[in-house]
Structures are given as C-alpha cells and as structure tokens.
KOLZA-79364 format. One record per residue (C-alpha): residue in three letters; z negated, y, x. Coordinates in Angstrom, 1 decimal. Last residue first. Example, Ala and Ser with C-alpha at 12.3 -4.5 7.8 and 13.67 -1.06 7.14 Angstrom:
BEGIN
+-----+--------+--------+--------+
|   r |      z |      y |      x |
+-----+--------+--------+--------+
| ser |   -7.1 |   -1.1 |   13.7 |
| ala |   -7.8 |   -4.5 |   12.3 |
+-----+--------+--------+--------+
***
This chain:
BEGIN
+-----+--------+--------+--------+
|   r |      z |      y |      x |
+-----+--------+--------+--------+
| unk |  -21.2 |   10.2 |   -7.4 |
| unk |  -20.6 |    6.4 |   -6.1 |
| unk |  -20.9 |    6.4 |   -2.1 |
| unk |  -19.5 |    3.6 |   -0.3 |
| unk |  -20.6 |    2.2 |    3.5 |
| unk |  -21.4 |   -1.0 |    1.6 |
| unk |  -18.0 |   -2.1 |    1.5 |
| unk |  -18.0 |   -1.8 |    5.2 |
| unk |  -15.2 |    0.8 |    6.6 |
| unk |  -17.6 |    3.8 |    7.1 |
| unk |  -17.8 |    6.8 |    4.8 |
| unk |  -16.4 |    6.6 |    2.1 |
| unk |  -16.5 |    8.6 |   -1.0 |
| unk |  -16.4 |    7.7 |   -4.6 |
| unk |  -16.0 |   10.0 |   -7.9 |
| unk |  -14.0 |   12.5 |   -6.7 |
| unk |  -13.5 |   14.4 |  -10.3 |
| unk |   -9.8 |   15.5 |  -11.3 |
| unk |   -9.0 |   19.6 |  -11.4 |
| unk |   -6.9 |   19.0 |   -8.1 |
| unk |   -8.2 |   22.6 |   -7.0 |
| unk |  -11.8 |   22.2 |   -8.2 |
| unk |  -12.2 |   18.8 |   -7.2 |
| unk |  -10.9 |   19.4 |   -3.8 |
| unk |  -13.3 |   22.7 |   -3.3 |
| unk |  -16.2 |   20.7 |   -4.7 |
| unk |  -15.5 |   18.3 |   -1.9 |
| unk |  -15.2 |   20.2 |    1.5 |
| unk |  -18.3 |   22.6 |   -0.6 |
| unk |  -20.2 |   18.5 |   -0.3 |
| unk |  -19.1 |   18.0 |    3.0 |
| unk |  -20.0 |   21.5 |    4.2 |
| unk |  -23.6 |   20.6 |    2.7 |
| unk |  -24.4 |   17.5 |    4.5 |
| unk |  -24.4 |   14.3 |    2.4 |
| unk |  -28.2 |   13.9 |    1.3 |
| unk |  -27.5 |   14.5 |   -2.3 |
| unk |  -24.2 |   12.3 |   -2.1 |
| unk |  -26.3 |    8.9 |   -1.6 |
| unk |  -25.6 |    6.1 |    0.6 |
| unk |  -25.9 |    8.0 |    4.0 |
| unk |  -25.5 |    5.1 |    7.2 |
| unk |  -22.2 |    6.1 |    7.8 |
| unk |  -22.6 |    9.8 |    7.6 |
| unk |  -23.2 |   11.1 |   11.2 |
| unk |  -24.2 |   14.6 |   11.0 |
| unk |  -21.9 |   17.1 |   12.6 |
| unk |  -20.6 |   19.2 |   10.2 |
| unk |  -17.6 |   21.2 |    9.8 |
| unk |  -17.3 |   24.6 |    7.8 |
| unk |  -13.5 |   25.4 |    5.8 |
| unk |  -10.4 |   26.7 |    6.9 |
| unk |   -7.6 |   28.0 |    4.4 |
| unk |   -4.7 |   26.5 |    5.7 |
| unk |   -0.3 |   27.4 |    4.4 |
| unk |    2.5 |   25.1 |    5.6 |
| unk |    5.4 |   25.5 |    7.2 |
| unk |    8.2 |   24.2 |    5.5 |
| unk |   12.3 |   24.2 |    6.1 |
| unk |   12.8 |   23.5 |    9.9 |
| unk |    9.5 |   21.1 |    9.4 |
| unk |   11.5 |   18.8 |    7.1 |
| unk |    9.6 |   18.8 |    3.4 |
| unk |   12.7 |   18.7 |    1.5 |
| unk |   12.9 |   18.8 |   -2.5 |
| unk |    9.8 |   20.8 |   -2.8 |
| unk |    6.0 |   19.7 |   -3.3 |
| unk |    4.5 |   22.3 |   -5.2 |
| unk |    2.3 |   25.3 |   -4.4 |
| unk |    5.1 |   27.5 |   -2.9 |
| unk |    4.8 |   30.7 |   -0.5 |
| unk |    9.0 |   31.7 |   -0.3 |
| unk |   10.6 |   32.3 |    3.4 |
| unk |   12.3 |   29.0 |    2.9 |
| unk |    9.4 |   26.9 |    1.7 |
| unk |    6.5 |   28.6 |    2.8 |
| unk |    3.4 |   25.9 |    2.1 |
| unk |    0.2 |   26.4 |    0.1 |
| unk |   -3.6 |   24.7 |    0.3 |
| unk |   -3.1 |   22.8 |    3.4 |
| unk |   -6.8 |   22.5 |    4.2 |
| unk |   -8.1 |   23.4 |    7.7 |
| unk |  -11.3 |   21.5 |    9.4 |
| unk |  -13.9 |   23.7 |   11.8 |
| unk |  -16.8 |   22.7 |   14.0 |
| unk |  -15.5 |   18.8 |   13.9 |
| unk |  -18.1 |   16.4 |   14.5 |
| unk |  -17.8 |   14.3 |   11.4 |
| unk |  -14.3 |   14.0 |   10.1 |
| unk |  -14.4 |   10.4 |   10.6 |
| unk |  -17.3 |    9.9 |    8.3 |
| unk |  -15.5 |   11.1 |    5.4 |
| unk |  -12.9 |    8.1 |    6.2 |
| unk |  -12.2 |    7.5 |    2.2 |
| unk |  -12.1 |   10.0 |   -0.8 |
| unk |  -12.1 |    8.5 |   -4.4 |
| unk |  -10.3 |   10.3 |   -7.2 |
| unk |  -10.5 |    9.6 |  -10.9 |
| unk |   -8.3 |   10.2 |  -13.8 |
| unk |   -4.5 |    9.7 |  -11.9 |
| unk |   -1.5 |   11.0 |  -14.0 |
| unk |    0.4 |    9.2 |  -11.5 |
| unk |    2.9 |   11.8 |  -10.9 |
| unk |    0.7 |   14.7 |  -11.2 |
| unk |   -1.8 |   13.4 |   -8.8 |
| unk |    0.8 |   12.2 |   -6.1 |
| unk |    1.9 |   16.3 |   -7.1 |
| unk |   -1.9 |   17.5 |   -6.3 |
| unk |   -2.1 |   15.6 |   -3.3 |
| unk |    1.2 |   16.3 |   -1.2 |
| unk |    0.0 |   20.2 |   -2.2 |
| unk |   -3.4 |   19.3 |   -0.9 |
| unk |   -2.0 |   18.3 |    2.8 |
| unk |   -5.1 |   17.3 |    4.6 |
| unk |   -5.0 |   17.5 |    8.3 |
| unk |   -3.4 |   15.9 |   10.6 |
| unk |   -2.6 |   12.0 |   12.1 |
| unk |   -0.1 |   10.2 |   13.1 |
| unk |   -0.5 |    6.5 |   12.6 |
| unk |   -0.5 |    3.8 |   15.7 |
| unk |    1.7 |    1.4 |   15.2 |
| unk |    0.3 |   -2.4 |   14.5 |
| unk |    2.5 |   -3.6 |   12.4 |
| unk |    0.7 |   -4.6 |    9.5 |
| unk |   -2.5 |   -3.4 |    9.5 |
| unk |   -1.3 |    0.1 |   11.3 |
| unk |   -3.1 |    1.6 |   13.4 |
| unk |   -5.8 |    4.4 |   13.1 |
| unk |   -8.9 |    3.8 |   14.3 |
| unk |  -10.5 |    6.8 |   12.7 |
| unk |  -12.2 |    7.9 |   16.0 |
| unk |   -9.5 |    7.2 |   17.8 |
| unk |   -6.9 |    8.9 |   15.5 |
| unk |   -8.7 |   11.8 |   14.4 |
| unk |  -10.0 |   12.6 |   17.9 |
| unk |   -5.9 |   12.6 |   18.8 |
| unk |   -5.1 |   14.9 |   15.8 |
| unk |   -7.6 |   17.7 |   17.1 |
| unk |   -6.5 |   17.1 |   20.4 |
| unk |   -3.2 |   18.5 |   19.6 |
| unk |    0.3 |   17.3 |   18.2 |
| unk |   -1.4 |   17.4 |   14.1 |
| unk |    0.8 |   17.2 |   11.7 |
| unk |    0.6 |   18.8 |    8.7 |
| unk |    3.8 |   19.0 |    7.0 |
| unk |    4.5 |   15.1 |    7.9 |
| unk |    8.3 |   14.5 |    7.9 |
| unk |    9.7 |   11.0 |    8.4 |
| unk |    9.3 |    8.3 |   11.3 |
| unk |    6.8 |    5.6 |   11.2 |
| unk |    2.8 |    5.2 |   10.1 |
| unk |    1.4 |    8.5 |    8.2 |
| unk |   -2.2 |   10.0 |    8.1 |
| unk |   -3.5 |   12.8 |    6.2 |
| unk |   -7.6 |   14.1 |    5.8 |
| unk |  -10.4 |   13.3 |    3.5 |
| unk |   -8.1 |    9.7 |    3.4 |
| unk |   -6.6 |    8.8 |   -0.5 |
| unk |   -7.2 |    6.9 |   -3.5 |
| unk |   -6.2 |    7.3 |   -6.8 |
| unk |   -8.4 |    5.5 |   -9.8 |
| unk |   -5.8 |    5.7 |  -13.0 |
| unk |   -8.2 |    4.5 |  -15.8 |
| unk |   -6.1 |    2.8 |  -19.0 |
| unk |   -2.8 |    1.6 |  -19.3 |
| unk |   -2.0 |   -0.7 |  -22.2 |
| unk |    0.5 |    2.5 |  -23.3 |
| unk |    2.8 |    2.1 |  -20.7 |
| unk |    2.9 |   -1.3 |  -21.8 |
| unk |    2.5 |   -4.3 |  -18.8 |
| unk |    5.3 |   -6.2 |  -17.4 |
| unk |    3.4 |   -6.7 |  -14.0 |
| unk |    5.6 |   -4.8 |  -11.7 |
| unk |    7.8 |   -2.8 |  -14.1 |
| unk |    4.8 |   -1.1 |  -15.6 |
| unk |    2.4 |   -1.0 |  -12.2 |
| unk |    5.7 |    0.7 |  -10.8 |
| unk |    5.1 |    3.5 |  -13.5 |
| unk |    1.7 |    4.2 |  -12.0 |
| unk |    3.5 |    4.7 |   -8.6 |
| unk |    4.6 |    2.5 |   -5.7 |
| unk |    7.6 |    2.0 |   -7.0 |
| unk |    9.5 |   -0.3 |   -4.4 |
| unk |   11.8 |   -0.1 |   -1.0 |
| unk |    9.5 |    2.3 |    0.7 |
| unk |   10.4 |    5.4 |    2.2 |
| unk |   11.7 |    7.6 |    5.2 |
| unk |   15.3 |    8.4 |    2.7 |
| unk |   13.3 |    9.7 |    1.0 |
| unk |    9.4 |   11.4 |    1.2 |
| unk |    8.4 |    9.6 |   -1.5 |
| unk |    9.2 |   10.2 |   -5.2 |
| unk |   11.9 |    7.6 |   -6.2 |
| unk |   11.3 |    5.1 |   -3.4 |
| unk |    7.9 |    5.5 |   -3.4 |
| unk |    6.3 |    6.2 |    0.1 |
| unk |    4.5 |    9.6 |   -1.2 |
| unk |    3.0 |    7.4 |   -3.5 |
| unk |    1.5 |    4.9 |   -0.9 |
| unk |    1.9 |    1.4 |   -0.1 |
| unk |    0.7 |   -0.9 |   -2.2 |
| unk |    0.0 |   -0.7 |   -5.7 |
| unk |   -3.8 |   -3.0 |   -7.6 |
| unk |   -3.8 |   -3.8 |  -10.8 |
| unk |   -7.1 |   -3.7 |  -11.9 |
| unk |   -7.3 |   -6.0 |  -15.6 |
| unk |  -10.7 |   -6.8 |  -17.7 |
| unk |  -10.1 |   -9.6 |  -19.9 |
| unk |  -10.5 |   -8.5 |  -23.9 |
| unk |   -8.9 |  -12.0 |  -24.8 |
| unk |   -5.6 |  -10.0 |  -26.2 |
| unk |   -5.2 |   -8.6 |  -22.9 |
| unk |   -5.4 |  -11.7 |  -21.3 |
| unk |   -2.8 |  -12.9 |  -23.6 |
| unk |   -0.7 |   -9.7 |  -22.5 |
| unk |   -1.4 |  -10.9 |  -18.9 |
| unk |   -0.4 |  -14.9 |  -18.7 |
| unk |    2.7 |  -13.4 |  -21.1 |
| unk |    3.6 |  -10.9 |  -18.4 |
| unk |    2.8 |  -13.4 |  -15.5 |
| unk |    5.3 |  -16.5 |  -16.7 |
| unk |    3.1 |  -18.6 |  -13.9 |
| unk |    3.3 |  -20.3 |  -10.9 |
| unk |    0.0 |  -22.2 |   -9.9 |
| unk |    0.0 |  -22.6 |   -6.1 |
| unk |    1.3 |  -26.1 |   -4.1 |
| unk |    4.6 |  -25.0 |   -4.4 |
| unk |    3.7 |  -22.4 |   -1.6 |
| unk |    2.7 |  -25.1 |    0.8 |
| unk |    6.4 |  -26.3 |    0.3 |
| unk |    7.7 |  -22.9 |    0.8 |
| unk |    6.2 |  -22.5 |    4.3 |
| unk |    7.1 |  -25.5 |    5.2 |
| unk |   10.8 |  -24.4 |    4.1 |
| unk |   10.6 |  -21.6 |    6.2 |
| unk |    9.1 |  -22.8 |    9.6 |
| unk |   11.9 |  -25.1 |    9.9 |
| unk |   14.6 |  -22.1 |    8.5 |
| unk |   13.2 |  -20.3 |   11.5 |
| unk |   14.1 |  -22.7 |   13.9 |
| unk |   17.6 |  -23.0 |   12.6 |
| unk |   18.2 |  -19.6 |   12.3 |
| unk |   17.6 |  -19.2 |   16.1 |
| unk |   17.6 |  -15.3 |   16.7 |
| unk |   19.0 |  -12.9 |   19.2 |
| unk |   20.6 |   -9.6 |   17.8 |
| unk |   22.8 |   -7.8 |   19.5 |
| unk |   24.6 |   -4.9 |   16.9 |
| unk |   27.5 |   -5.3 |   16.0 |
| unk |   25.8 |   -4.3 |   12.0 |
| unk |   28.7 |   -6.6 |   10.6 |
| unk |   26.9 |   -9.7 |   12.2 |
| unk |   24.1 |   -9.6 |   10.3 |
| unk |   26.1 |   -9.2 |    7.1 |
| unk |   28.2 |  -12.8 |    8.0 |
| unk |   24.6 |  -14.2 |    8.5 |
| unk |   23.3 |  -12.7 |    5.2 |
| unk |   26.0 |  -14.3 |    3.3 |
| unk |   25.3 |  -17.8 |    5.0 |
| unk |   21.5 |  -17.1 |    4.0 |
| unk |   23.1 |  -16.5 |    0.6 |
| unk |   24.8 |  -19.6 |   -0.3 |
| unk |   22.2 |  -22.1 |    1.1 |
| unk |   19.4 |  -20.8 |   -0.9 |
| unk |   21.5 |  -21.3 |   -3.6 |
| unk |   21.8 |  -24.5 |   -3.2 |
| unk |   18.2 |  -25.1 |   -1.9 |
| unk |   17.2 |  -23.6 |   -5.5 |
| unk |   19.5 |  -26.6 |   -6.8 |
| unk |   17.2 |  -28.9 |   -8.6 |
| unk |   14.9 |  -26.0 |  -10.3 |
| unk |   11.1 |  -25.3 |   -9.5 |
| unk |   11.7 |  -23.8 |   -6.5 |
| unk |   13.7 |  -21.1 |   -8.5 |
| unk |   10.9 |  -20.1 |  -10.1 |
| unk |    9.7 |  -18.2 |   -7.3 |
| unk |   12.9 |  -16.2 |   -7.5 |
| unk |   16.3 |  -15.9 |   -5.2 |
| unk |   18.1 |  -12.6 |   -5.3 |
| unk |   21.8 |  -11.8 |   -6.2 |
| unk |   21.4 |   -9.5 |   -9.0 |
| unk |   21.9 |   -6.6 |   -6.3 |
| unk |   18.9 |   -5.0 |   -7.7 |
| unk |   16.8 |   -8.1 |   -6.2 |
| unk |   19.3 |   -8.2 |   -3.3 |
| unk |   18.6 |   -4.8 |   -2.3 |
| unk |   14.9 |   -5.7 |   -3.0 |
| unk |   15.3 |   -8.5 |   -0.5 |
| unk |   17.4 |   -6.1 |    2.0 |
| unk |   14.0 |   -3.8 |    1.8 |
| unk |   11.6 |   -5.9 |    2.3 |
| unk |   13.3 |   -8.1 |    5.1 |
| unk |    9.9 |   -7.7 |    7.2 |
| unk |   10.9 |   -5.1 |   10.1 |
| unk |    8.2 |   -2.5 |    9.3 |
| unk |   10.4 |   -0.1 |    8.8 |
| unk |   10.6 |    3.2 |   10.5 |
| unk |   13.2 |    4.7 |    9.2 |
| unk |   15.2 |    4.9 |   12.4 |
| unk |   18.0 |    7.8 |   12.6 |
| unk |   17.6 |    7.5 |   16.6 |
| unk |   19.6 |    4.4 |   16.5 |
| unk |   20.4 |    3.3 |   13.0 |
| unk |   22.0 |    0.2 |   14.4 |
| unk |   18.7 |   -1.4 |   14.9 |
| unk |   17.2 |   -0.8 |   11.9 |
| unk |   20.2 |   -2.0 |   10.1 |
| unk |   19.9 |   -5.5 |   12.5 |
| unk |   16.0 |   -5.9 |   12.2 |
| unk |   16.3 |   -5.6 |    8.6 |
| unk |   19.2 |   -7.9 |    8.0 |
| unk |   17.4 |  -10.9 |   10.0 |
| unk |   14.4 |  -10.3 |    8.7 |
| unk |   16.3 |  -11.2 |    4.7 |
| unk |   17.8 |  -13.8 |    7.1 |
| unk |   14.4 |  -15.5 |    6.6 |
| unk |   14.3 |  -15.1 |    3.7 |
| unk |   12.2 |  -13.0 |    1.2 |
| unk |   11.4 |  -14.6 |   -2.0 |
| unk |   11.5 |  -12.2 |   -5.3 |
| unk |    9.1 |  -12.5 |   -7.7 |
| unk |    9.7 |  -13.6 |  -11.2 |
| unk |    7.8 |  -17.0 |  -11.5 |
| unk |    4.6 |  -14.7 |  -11.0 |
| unk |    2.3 |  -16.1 |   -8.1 |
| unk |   -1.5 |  -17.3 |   -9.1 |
| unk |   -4.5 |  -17.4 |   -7.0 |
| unk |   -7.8 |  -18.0 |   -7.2 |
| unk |   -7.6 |  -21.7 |   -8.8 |
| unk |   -5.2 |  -23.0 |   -5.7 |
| unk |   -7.1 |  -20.6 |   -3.9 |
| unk |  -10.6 |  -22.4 |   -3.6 |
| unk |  -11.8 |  -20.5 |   -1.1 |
| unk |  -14.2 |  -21.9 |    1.5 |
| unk |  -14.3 |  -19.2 |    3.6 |
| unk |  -12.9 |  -21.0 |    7.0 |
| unk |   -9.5 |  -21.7 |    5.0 |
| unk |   -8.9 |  -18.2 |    3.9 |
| unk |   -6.9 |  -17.6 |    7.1 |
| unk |   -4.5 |  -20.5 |    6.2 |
| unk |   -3.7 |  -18.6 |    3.2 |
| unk |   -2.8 |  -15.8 |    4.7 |
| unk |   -0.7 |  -17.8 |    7.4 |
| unk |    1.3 |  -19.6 |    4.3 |
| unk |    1.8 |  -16.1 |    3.0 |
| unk |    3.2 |  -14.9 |    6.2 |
| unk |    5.6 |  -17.8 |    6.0 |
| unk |    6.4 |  -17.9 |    1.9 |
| unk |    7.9 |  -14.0 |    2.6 |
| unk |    6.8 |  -12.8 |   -0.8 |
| unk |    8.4 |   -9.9 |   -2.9 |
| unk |    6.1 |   -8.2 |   -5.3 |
| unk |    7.5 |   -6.6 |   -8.9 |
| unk |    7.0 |  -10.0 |  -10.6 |
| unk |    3.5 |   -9.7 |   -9.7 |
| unk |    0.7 |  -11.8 |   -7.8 |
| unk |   -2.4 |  -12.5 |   -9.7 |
| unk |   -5.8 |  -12.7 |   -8.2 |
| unk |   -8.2 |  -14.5 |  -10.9 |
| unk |  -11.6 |  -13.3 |   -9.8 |
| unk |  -14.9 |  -15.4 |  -10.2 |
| unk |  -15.4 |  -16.1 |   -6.5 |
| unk |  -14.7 |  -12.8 |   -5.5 |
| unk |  -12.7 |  -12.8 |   -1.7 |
| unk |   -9.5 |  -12.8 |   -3.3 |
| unk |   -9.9 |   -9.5 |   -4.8 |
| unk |   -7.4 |   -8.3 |   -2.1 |
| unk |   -4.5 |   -8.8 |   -4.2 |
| unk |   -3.0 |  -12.1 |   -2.1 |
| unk |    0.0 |  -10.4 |    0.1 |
| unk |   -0.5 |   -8.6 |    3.1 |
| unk |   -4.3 |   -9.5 |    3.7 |
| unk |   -6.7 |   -8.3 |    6.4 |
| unk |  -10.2 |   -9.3 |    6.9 |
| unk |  -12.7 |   -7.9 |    9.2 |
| unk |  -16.2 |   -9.8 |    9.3 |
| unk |  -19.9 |   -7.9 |   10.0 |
| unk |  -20.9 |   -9.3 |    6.7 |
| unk |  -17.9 |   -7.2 |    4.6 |
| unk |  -14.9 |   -5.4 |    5.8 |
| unk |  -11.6 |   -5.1 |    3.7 |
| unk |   -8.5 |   -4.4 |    5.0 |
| unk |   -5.0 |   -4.4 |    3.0 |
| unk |   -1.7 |   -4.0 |    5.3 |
| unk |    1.3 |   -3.7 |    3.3 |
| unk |    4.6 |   -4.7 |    4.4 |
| unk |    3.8 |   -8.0 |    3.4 |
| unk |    4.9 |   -7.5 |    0.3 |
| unk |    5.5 |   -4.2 |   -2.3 |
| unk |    4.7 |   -4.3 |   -5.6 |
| unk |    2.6 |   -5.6 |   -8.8 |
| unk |   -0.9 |   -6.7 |   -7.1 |
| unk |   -3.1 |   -7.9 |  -10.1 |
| unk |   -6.8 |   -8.7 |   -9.7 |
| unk |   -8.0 |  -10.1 |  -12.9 |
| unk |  -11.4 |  -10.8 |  -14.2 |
| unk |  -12.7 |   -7.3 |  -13.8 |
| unk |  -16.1 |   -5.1 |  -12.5 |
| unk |  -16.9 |   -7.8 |   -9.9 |
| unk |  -13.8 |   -6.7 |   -8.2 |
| unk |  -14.3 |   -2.9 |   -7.7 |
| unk |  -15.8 |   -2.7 |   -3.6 |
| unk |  -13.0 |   -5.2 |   -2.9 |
| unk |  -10.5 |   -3.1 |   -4.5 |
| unk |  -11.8 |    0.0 |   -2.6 |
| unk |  -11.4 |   -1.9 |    0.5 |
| unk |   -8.2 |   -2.7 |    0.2 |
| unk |   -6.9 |    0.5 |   -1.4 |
| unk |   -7.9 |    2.8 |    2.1 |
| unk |   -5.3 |    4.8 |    2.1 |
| unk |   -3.5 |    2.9 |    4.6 |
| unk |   -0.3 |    4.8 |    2.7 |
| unk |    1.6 |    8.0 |    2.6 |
| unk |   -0.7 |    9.8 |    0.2 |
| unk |   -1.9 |    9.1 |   -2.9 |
| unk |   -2.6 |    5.5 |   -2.7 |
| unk |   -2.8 |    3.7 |   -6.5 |
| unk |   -5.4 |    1.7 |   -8.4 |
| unk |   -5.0 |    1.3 |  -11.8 |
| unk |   -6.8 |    0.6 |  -15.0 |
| unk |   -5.3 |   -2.3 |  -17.4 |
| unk |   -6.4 |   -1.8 |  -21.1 |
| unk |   -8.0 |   -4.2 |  -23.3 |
+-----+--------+--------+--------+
***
C-alpha cells in the first residue's frame, strides 16, 4: 500500500492541520515524520480551536493510529501539555498515539542553546522559534543525541547527565546573559518524561512496512514548509529538518518507491513568520487587510506573519521538488474584497527576467514580476460548491492550474473543516 503525502509549499502555516483533519477518515495511520514543536497545527471543528505541535493532527479521529516519527524531535514538556489538552475530549491516547524509539528528545538545555545563539546573533537573527530544535538536531547529526528508547535503558539518566553539563559549558560560550534555573526546569522535565513513558514506543519503520504489507492506508503528514527546508529553503532563515517529500523517506523509514499521492498545500496568497527574504512582500495596506483579516499569527509563537502576494515561481519549484500530484488552496475567503490581486509570475534576477527560483532571493538581487488579475467581493465562507464560487475566483484558479500544470483539487475558504471545497 502506498504512503501519500502531505507537504506545505510555501514558508509554512499553510494550512496542513486542517487539511489533515479534513483527510483522516480516508487512512488508518497518521504519520508526522519531522520537525517538533516548532510547528503550529490548527484544526477547527464544532465551534472549538485546537492546536497541536507534536501529535499528527489526526488525533481527533477515533479510529486513527497517530504515529510520531524517527525524523521528529519531542520536547516531553510541551508534549505533556498537549496531551493534557486532550483530556476534556475523551481521547484515549495511550491507544491513539504511538512515538518512534528513534526520535530525538529535546532538553531542556537544548532551550537553553537556542535562546543563547539567538541571542548573540544580534541583528543577524534567524528568527527561531526558541524551542532547542535546531541544537537537538545539531546533536542528532552530531551523533551525540539522546533517543526515546533511551528511557527504556538503565543509564539514559547517565547520559542525560553528561550532555546537559555539555550544554551548560556551550551556554556560557555564547557571553551572552542568559537567566535560567536548570534545576527547576529539570523538575518539570523528568515529569514530563515519566508521563511520556506511559505511551506505546515502537520500532516505527517495521510497525509501518507491516502496515504496508496489511494494505493500511498511510498520510504522513511534514511540518513546516518547503521553502523552510534546510536544503531547499530560503537558508540560512530555515528550518533545522527536511520538510520535503524526501524528508517523509528519512523521517518514517519508508521506500522512495512506497510513495504514492503527493497532496501540497499552500495559502491563495504568501505569508512568512521571522526574518529572511520574502520577494513579495507587502509594507502597504494591502498586506495589513491580509493580515487581520487572515488572522495571521503564528501557532506557535505567536508573531505576527508578513503577508503579500502570491509568489508562483516559489510555488512551481516547492512543486518541482516534491513532485506534488494534487494542490489544495487555503484562506480563499481572505482574499475577498479586494478590487485587484497581483501574481508573481516572473522575477528579474540581476537585470535578467527568470522563471525559477535562484540561488539568492534578497530584495537587493530580485524584484519580482505581477500580472494582475479581477477581485471579487462575495463572501465565500458559507459556499460549499466550486460552481457557485465567483467567477474571478475560479479564472484566479484556472490560471494557477494552468501555470503549475497540477490540478487544485481542494479550496478553503474559512478555517472549519466544513468550510472545504472538494473540485
């Protein structure tokens, strides 16, 4: 049985939690496979808001397995609080929910590091979200990481041990003043891991090549975005993980080959949450409307996103990289009410017109290239068919099919997972 995918095209808060709520009776398995609590997943259903940052957000689906990947790193405190916030729905996660032996555990002196590079960058900030992502994974490739498996052996405290002191002595490298109570946070820590223990840890590539075999139906579900992948983002203002197709690979130790539909997700126009370059930017009242109407802050941290226009060259190479099959266009409805919209079709790179994303996006070296298309002003969110969509909508969306030559199969257009539109 193949595994389909579902992957954000642009740089994140695409939209993936909602659309992997909206696909969960259609499979047996829900399979995040990188990232952590970075990401910022929400689904609204019967009036409710729920965000998670961890658990695959088919948790909600009584009959789903939800299966967290080798390829995810988990900070055992915010998934304690996750799993806390479950409580009032009557979830049975202990049977829901399953953590690969091979992720990576963020410390808390994993924070520690991340707050103390940040803070020394000055004005070169990334933007990070502050969660120890990214000095976990350095210690994941740095073959000096600690596993969820390693709570099942004798001297995981040991080791534990070992590195926070190694983190402290790094901390303190950055000369940077930091104010932090290790002790405290190691309370909270070890709680956290013992409510942890409590979950079914599993070998996850064999648990999913014998689901395979069974003919179980597999969506494994990226976080992040693709232009925030560490090899094909926007670097050095990325992500610490693979947030591509191949990342699903690596993540979950699936086959290349065992892959099947690539669903790619992204917003009818371009948000982005931290520093890093953003071709289409918007610094007028255009981009404001966007991001009040839209509601655009992060999950996560809380920042509000910048906002602009659609930037179809970003789109057609996050297409090309993930060799994506379907396309599904979220937060229609927010474009409502504009007269005009632009479309990055093109950008001059370096005095050149180019129709690929180059090497460096920075504004000094790329401006980009509109072609301007009709508004409308109907208010979609109470649509549910693409017939009665307003007619500027519907050329807005022929002309995206037609240029990424991949069908739009969904569209959004309000944040319930009935607000969806199957074409």
């Amino acid at each position: 049985m193949a595994v389909d995918l579902l992957l954000g095209l642009q740089w994140g808060d695409e939209g993936k939690g909602k659309i992997v709520d909206v696909l969960t009776s259609n499979y047996n398995i829900i399979a995040r496979f990188q990232g952590g609590p970075n990401a910022g997943h929400t689904l609204v259903f019967n009036g409710m808001k729920h965000v998670l940052h961890t658990i695959p957000s088919g948790i909600f689906h009584e009959k789903a397995i939800n299966l967290v990947g080798n390829g995810v790193v988990i900070d055992p405190v915010i998934f304690k609080k996750e799993l806390e916030k479950l409580a009032p729905h009557n979830i049975d996660y202990k049977k829901a929910l399953v953590v690969s032996r091979k992720a990576h555990l963020i410390l808390p002196t994993h924070r520690l590091l991340d707050a103390a590079s940040e803070a020394s960058k000055g004005k070169a900030k990334i933007g990070s979200t502050l969660k120890g992502i990214g000095p976990t994974y350095m210690d994941k490739t740095g073959r000096n990481g600690i596993r969820v498996g390693d709570l099942e052996l004798d001297n995981w405290k040991e080791k534990y041990r070992l590195l926070a002191n190694k983190h402290e002595s790094m901390v303190s490298f950055y000369n940077v003043d930091l104010q932090y109570n290790l002790e405290e946070l190691e309370v909270e820590f070890f709680e956290a891991v013992d409510v942890l223990k409590t979950l079914k840890f599993i070998d996850s590539e064999e648990y999913l090549h014998q689901a395979q075999k069974d003919g179980k139906a597999i969506l494994a579900e990226g976080a992040q975005g693709s232009l925030l992948d560490i090899d094909f983002g926007t670097y050095p203002f990325v992500t610490s993980s693979n947030t591509t197709a191949a990342g699903a690979c690596t993540g979950l130790g699936i086959a290349p080959g065992s892959i099947g539909k690539v669903f790619g997700i992204f917003k009818a126009y371009t948000t982005r949450v931290g520093s890093g370059p953003f071709p289409t930017e918007l610094f007028d009242e255009d981009g404001e409307t966007m991001g009040r109407v839209g509601n655009e802050f992060g999950a996560t941290t809380g920042r509000s996103r910048r906002c602009g226009w659609l930037d179809l060259v970003a789109l057609r190479y996050a297409c090309q990289v993930n060799g994506v099959t379907q396309l599904m266009m979220m937060k229609a409805d927010v474009l409502s009410g504009f007269k005009s919209l632009k479309v990055c079709t093109a950008y001059r790179y370096r005095g050149e017109i180019i129709h690929h994303l180059p090497y460096n996006v920075e504004a000094k070296n790329v401006t980009p290239i509109y072609t301007d298309f009709e508004g409308w002003a109907e208010d979609l969110t109470e649509m549910n068919n693409d017939s009665i969509l307003p007619k500027p909508l519907n050329a807005y969306i022929d002309f995206l099919e037609k240029e990424l030559e991949i069908p739009i199969k969904v569209v959004s257009v309000g944040p319930d997972r009935k607000q969806t539109i199957f074409r």
